[in-house]
N, C-alpha and C positions, 0 to 999 in steps of 0.2 A: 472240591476238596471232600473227602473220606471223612465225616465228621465222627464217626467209628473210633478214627486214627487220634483225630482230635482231643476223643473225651479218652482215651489210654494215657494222652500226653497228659493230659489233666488231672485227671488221680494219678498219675505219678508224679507230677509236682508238688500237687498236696499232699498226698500222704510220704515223700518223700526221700520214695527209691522205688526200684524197680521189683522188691521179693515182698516189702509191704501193699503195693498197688497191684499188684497179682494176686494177692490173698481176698483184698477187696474186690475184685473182680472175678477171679474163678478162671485165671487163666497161668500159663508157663509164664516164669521172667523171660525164654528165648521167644513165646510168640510174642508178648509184650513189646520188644526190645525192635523188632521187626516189623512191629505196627509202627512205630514212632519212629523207626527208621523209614518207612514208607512215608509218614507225615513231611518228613523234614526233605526228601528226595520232593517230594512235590511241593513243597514252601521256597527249596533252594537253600536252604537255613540250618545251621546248627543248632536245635531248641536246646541241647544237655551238653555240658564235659565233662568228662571223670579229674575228682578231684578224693586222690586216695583210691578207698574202697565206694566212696560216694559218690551221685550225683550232681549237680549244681548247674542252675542255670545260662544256659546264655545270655548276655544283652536281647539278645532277638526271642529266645526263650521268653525271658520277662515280660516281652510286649506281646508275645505270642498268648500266653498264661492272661492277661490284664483282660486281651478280647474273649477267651475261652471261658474264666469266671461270669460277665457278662452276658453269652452264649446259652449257658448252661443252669443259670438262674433266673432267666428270660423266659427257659424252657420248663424248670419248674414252675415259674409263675402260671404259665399259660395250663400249665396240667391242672393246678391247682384251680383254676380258673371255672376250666372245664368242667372238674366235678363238682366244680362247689352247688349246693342244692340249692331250690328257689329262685333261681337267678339272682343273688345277691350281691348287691354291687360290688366294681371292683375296687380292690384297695389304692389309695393314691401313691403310690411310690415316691419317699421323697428322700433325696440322698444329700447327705451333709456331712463337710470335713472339717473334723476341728482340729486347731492348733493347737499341740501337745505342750506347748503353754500358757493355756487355758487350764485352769483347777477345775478338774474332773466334776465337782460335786454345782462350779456354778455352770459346766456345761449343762448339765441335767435340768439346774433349774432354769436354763432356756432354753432347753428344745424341748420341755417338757409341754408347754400349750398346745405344738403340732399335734401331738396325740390323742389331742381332748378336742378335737371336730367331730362335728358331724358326721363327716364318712371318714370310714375306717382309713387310717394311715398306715404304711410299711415303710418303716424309716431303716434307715441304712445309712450308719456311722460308719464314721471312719477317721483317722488321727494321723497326723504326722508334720511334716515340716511347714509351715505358711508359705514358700514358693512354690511347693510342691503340690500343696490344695490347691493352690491359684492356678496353677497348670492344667490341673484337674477338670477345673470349672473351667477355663478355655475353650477343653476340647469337650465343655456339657458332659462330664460323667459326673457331676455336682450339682445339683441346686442352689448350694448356698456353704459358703463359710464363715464358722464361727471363729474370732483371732481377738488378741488383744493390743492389736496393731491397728491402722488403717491400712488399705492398698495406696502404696504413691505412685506418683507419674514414674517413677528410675523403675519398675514392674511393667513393661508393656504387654497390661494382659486388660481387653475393655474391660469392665467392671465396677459395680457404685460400690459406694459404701453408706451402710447405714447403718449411722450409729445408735448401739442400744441402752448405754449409759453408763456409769462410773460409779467406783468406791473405792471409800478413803482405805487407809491399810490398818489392820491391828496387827500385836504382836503378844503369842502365845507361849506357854511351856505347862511343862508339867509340875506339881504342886513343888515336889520335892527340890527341886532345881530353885521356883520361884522363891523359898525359902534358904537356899544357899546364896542366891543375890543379896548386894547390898545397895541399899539407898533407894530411891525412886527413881520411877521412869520417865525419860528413858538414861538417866546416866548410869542406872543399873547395867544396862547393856554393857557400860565397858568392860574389857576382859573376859567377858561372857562369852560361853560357847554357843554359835548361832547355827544356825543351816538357812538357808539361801537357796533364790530360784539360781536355776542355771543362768548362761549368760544370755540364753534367745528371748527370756521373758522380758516384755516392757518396764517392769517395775525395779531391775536392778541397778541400770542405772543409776535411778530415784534415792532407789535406798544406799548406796554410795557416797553421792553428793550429800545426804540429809545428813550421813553420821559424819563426813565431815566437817560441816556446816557446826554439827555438834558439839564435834572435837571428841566424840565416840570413837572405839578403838577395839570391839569387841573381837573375838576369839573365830574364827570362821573353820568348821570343822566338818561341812561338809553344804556341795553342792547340787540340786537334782531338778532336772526338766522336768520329771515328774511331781507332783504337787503331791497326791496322795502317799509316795512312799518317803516323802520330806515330814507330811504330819506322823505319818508312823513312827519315823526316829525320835521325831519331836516328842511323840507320846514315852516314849520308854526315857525322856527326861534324857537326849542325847544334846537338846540346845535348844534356843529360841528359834520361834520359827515365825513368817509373816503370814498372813492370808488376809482375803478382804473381808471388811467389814459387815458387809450386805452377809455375810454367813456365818459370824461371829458366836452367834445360838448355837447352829447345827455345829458350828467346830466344837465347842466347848463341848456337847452333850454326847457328839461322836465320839472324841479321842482323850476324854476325861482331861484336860487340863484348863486352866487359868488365862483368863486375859491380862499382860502386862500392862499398856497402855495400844492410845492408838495415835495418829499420826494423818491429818488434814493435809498435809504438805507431800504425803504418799498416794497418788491416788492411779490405779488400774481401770483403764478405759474397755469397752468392749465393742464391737461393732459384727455385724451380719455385713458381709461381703458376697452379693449376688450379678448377675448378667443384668437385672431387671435396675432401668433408674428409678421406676417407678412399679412399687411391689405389686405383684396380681397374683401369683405361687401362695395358695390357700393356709400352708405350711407356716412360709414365711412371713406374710403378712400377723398371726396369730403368734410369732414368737417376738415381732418388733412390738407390738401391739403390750403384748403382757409384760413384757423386760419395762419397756417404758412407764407404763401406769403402775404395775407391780412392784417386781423386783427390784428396781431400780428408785422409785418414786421420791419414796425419804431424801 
């Protein structure tokens, strides 16, 4: 293969057409178009369709693009390698996918120990659905997944689980809201305008059954997989909102609001999902290691 051909189809997926990734390059959209026509005549493959005036990937594209990133940051690595002065060690490359419902702010405070080793780490995130990480780490372009799930047997993907610990839930708002409630918590809640994890995080369930259980009946006015742009709404006093406990400081000090009450009966589990039954990945060892004595310990 013409890896030439290769890295034209590459910035053209990234940058996202054919007259931007010719700019980037210093080259015609008709030779461009012609390289990657040449790619695709020797792959057998359609990498692009026209969709409008746009480009869009193919299926085969997509898997074409996944090895090409790979490829092509594999080849910076080794440059950077090269010139680095001193012979200084290399860095440990360590790749991890978290589940996009995981709260961004406690991803942080567990992948944060990886960083703090002794030799230098290059970690490389990355976010999206938990079957989809799990697929990921199958085929080894993962070290390790962080979820607030466990992997079960109905997933046949080998892989342990190691759990790194749990917290109960609180429940926040902004002052002025917390001042337009009435009564205490949680029957404050009823009627209350709330915001809510989406339906893929573990803890909605929980918190369904609990306000039943209640005979709570609050107001639900919006849903989001995303955690950090649920406290944002939360901040401008759009509804209550939940997060866990273990970060109840940092929320309150981040998005300036109020703790309503908390909730022992709500509790968000966490686990590190790797190949290894038994951890030796310097990485992962040092995030099960601090989750559990640390962050987790209380």
């Amino acid at each position: 293969m013409n890896f030439k051909h290769l890295h034209y189809f590459w910035v053209t997926a990234r940058s996202g057409g054919i007259v931007k990734a010719g700019e980037q390059l210093h080259t015609s959209p008709q030779t461009l178009s012609g390289q990657i026509k040449l790619l695709e005549e020797r792959l057998g493959r359609k990498l692009f369709r026209k969709s409008g005036r746009n480009l869009e990937l193919t299926e085969d594209g997509r898997v074409a693009l996944g090895y090409a990133d790979e490829i092509f940051s594999l080849g910076a690595e080794l440059e950077a390698a090269l010139r680095q002065s001193g012979g200084g060690a290399r860095a440990l490359e360590f790749r991890v996918g978290v589940a996009d419902s995981v709260a961004k702010s406690v991803a942080y405070r567990l992948l944060e120990p990886a960083m703090d080793l002794e030799v230098p780490v290059r970690l490389i995130g990355m976010e999206g659905k938990f079957p989809e990480l799990l697929a990921q780490l199958a085929l080894q372009r993962l070290d390790l997944v962080i979820a607030d799930e466990p992997l079960t047997r109905r997933i046949s993907v080998k892989a342990f689980n190691h759990a790194l610990g749990a917290s109960p839930m609180s429940f926040f708002c902004a002052p002025a809201l917390r001042r337009a409630l009435k009564g205490a918590f949680p029957h404050c809640l009823h009627g209350a305008p709330m915001l809510i994890q989406g339906a893929a995080s573990s803890v909605r369930q929980q918190l369904e059954g609990w306000l039943a259980r209640q005979q709570i009946q609050p107001r639900i006015v919006g849903e989001f997989d995303d955690g950090a742009l649920m406290m944002a709404f939360g901040r401008e006093g759009r509804g209550v909102f939940m997060s866990p406990s273990v970060l109840e400081d940092e929320t309150v000090a981040q998005y300036g609001v109020q703790v309503l009450g908390r909730s022992e009966e709500l509790v968000e589990e966490f686990y590190a999902v790797s190949v290894e039954r038994r951890i030796t990945h310097p990485a992962v060892a040092a995030i099960t290691q601090a989750a559990r004595d640390r962050l987790f310990h209380a």
